[in-house]
C-alpha positions as CSV (number, residue, x, y, z in Angstrom):
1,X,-26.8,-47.1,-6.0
2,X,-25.6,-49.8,-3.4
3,X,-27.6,-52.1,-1.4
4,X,-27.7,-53.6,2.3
5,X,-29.4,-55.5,4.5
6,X,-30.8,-53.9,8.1
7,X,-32.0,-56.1,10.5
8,X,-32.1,-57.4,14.0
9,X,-29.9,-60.5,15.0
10,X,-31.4,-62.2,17.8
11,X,-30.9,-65.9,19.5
12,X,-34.1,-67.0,17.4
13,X,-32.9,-65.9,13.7
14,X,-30.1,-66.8,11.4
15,X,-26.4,-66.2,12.6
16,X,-24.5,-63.6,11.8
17,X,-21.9,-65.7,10.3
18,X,-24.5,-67.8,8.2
19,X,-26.4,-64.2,7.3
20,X,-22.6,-62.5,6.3
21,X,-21.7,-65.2,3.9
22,X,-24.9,-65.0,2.7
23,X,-25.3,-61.1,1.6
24,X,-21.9,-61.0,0.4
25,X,-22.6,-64.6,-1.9
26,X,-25.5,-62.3,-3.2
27,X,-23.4,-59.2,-3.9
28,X,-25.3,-56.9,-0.9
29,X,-22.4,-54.1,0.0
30,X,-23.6,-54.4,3.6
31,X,-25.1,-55.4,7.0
32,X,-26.8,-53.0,9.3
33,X,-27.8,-54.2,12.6
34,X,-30.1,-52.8,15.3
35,X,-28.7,-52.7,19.1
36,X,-31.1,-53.0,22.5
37,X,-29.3,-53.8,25.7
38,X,-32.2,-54.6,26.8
39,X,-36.2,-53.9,27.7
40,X,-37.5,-52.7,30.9
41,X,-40.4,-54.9,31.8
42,X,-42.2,-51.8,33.0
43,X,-41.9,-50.3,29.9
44,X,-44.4,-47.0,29.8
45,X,-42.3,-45.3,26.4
46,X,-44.4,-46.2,23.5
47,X,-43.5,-48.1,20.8
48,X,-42.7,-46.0,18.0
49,X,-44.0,-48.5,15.2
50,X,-47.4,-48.6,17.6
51,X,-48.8,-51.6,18.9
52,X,-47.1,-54.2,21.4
53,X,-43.2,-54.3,20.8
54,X,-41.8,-57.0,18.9
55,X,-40.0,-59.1,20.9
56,X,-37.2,-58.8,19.0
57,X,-36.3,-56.1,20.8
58,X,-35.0,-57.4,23.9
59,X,-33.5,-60.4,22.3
60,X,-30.6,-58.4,19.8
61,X,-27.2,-59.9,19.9
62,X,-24.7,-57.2,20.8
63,X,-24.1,-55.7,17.9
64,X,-20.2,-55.7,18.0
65,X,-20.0,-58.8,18.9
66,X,-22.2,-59.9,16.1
67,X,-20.3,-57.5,13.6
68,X,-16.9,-59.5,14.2
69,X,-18.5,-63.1,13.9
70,X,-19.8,-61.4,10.4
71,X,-16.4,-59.9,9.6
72,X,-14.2,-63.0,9.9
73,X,-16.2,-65.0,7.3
74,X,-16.5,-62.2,4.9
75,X,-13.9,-60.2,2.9
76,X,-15.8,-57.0,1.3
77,X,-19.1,-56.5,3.6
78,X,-19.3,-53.5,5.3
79,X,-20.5,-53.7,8.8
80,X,-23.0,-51.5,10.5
81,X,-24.6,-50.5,13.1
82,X,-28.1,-49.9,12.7
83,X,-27.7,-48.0,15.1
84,X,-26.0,-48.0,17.8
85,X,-27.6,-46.2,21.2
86,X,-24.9,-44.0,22.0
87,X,-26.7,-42.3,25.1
88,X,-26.7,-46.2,26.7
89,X,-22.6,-46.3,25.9
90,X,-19.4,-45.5,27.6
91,X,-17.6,-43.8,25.0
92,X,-13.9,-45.6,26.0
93,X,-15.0,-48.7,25.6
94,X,-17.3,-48.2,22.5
95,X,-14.2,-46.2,20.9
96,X,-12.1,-49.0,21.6
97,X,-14.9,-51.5,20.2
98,X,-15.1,-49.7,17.2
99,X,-11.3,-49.1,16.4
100,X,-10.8,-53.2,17.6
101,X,-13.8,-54.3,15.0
102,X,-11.9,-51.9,12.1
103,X,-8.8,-53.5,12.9
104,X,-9.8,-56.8,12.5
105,X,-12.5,-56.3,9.8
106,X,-9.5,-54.5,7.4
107,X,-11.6,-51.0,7.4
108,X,-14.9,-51.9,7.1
109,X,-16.9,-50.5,9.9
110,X,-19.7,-48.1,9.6
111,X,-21.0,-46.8,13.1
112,X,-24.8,-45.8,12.1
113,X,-25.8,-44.2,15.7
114,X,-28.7,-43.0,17.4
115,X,-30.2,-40.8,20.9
116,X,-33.1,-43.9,21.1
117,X,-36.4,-43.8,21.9
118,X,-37.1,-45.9,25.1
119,X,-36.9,-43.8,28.2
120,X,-37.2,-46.7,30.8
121,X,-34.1,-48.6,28.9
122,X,-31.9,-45.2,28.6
123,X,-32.6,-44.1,32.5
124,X,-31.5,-47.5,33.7
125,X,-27.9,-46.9,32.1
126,X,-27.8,-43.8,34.0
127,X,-29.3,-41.4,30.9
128,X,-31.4,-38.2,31.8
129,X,-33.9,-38.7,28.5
130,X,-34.3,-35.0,28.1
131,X,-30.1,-34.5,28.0
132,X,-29.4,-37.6,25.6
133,X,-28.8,-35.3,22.6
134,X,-25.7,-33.5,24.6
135,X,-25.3,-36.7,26.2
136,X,-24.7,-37.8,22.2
137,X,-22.9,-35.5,20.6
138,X,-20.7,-35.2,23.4
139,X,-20.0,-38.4,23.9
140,X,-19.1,-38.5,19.5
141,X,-16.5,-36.0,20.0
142,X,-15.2,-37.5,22.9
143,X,-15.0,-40.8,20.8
144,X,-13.0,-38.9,17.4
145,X,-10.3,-37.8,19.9
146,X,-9.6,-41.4,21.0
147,X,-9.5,-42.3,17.5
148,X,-7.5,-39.7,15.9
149,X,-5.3,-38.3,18.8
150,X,-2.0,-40.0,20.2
151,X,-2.4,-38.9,23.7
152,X,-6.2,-38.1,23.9
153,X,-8.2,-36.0,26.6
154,X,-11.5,-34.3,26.6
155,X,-13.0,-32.0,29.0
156,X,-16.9,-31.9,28.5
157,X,-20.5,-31.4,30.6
158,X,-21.1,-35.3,31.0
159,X,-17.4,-36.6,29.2
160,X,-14.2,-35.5,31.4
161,X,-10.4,-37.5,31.0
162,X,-6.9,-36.4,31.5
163,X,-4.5,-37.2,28.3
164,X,-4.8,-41.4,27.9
165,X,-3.3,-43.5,25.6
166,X,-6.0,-45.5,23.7
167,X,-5.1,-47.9,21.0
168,X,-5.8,-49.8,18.5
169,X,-6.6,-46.7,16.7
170,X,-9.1,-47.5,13.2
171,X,-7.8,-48.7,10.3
172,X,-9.8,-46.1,8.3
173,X,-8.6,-42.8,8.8
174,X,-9.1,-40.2,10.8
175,X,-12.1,-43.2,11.3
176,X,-14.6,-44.9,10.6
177,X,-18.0,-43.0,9.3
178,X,-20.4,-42.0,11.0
179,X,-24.1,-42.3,10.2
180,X,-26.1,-40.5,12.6
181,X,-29.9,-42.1,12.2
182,X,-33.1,-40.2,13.2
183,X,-35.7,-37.5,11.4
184,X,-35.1,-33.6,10.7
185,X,-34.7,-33.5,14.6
186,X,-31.0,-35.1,14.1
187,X,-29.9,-32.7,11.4
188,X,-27.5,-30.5,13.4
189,X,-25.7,-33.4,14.4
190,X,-25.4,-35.1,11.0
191,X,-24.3,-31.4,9.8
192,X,-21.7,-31.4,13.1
193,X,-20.6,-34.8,13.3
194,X,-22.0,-37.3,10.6
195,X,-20.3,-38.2,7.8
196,X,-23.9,-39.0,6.0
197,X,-27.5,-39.4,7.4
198,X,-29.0,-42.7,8.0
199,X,-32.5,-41.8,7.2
200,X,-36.0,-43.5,8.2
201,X,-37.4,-45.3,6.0
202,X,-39.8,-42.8,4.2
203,X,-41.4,-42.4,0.5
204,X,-39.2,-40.8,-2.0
205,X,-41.6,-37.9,-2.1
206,X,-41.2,-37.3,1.5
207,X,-37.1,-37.6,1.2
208,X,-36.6,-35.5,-1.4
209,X,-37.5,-31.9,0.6
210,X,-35.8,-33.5,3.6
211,X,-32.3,-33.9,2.2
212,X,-32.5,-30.7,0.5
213,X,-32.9,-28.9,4.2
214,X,-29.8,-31.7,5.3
215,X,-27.6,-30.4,2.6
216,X,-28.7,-26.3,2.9
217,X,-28.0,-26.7,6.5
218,X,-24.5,-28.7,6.8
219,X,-23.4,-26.6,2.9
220,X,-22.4,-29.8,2.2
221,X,-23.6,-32.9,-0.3
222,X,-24.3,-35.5,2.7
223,X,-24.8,-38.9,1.7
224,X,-27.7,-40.1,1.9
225,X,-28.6,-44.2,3.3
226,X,-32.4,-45.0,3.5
227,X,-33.0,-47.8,6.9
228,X,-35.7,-50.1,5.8
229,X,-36.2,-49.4,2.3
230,X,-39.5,-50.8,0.4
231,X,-38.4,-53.3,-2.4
232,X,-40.5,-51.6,-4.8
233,X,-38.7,-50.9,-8.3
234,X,-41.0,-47.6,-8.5
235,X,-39.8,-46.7,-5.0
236,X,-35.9,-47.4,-5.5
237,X,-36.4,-45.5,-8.8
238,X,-37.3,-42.3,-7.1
239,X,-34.4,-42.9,-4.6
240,X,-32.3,-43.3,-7.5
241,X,-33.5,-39.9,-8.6
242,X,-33.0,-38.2,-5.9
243,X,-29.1,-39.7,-5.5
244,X,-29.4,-41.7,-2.6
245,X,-26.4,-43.6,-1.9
246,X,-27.7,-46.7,-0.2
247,X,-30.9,-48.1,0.2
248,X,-30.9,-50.9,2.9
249,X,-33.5,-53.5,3.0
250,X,-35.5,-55.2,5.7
251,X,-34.9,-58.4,6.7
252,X,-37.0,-59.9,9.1
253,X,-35.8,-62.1,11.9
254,X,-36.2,-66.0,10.5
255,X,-34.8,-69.2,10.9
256,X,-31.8,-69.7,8.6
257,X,-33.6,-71.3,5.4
258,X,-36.5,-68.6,5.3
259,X,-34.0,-66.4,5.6
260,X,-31.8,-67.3,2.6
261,X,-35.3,-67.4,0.6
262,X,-36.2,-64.0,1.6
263,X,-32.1,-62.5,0.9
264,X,-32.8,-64.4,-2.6
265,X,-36.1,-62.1,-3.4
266,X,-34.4,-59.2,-2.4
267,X,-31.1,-60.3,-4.4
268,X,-33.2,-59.9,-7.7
269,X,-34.6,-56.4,-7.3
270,X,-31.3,-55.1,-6.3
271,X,-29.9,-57.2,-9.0
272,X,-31.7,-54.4,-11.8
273,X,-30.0,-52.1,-11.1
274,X,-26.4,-53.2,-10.7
């Protein structure tokens, strides 16, 4: 089983060049970040954790941006999204963000992506909520012909180009995989699109009925990473049961030297099983 790190990089925590250098010093396979443009201060979508949202939220880094200042001080981390709000991104640009981040990262991009879950935030990029799922999907096919075709063009409902040249194309061929996050709700589009589900975190007992619906529905063994993992050795031992590839462990947003602490605690219990 590998091991990562998911978290949210803000202007408050550790830097993503300090945090790289530090996972891949303690032998984690990979960094999984969380992306917000931003928070509507009129806010009426509730928090999905419950309670008043963390303000961590409106403070994320941009997550490719943070990604490359990760990359260029590390030579074997792979670097994720965790996820990434397609419904809130122009598929061009984000294709062309992704492909540039491969590039310079040598192949080592994973774009974990997501519909999201705040209305007010979605709406004020120009996002119907109730057609974000299209919107999504739509917008990932849209994105694999820009990566993979010399002269690319898509006709869609919401995505329409003539034939454009759009390079760099991804070092990873035909490109970098793609981890579509969410619940039971997101399984036709891991089954369509993903190249493995990013699951919630979620007991092993719960999991285990989940991925056997994944897998009857794509007729396919999808990988399997687990956001937010619980460092409990009884927990990562039912995970390793049920032949989950990655389990990706919290990592609250801390000054620097609590945060190397906390990557040190969580270095142990992954170390067990290495």
């Amino acid at each position: 089983m590998k091991f990562g790190v998911s978290t949210f990089l803000t202007d408050q925590g550790i830097g993503p060049a300090a945090l790289g250098t530090a996972l891949e010093e303690r032998a984690f396979d990979s960094l999984f970040i969380a992306e917000h443009s931003h928070v509507p201060a009129s806010r009426r979508t509730p928090y999905p954790g419950g309670g008043e949202l963390p303000e961590m939220y409106y403070r994320t880094l941009d997550p490719f941006v943070a990604l490359t200042a990760a990359g260029v001080v590390t030579e074997r981390l792979l670097l994720g999204t965790g996820i990434a709000l397609i419904p809130q991104r122009d598929p061009i640009i984000t294709a062309k963000e992704v492909a540039s981040l491969d590039l310079v990262s040598g192949g080592r991009v994973i774009l974990g992506v997501g519909v999201g879950w705040n209305r007010e935030e979605m709406r004020n990029h120009g996002t119907d909520p109730a057609t974000r799922g299209r919107l999504t999907d739509e917008r990932l096919r849209a994105m694999r012909e820009l990566w993979t075709a010399e002269k690319a063009e898509f006709h869609g409902e919401f995505v329409d180009f003539d034939p454009v040249f759009a390079w760099p194309k991804p070092v990873q061929r035909p490109h970098p995989p793609i981890y579509v996050g969410g619940g039971e709700g997101a399984f036709p589009r891991v089954a369509r699109l993903g190249d493995a589900w990013l699951a919630n975190s979620m007991s092993p007992q719960e999991l285990g009925p989940r991925i056997e619906r994944l897998r009857a529905l794509a007729d396919r063994e999808v990988p399997v990473t687990v956001y937010a993992a619980p460092d409990d050795p009884g927990q990562i031992d039912g995970y390793l049961a049920l032949g989950v590839e990655r389990l990706l462990f919290y990592v609250p947003t801390l000054p620097e030297r609590e945060t190397l602490e906390y990557l040190d605690g969580l270095a142990a219990v992954a170390g067990r099983y290495r």
